[in-house]
N, C-alpha and C positions, 0 to 999 in steps of 0.2 A: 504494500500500500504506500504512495506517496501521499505527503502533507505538507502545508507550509507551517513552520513559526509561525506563532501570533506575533512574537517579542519582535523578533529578527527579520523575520519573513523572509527566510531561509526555506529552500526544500528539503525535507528527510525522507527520509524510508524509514520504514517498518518490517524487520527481518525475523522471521522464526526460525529456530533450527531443528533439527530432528530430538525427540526426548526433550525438550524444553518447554516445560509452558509458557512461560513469560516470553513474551516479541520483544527484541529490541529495540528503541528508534537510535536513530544516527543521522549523519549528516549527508546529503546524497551529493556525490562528485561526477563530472563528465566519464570518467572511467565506468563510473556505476549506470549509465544511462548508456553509454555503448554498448556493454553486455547486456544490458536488459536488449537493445535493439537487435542482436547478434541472434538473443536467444529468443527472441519472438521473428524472428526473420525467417531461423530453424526450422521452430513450429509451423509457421507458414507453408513454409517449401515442403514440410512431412504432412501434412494435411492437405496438400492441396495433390500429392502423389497417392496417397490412399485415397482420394477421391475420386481423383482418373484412372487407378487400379479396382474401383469397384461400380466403376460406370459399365451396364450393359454394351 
């Protein structure tokens, strides 16, 4: 989940990890906003292949 600061008005993330309850927020960086896009680009490309492998 992204958010902004009220204070700052800065964007963070909101990170879970495995076996943790508690999210953590943090401070989100261009680094963190290219892998998000890498890894939604991923998805893309595999979902849009399973969808043309399961077209009659």
């Amino acid at each position: 989940m992204w958010s902004v600061d009220g204070e700052t008005l800065e964007w963070a993330t909101m990170r879970t990890r495995r076996n943790k309850a508690e999210p953590q927020l943090g401070p989100m960086n261009g680094d963190d906003v290219a892998q998000l896009v890498m890894e939604l680009n991923a998805l893309s490309s595999a979902l849009m292949g399973w969808l043309i492998s399961t077209d009659p």
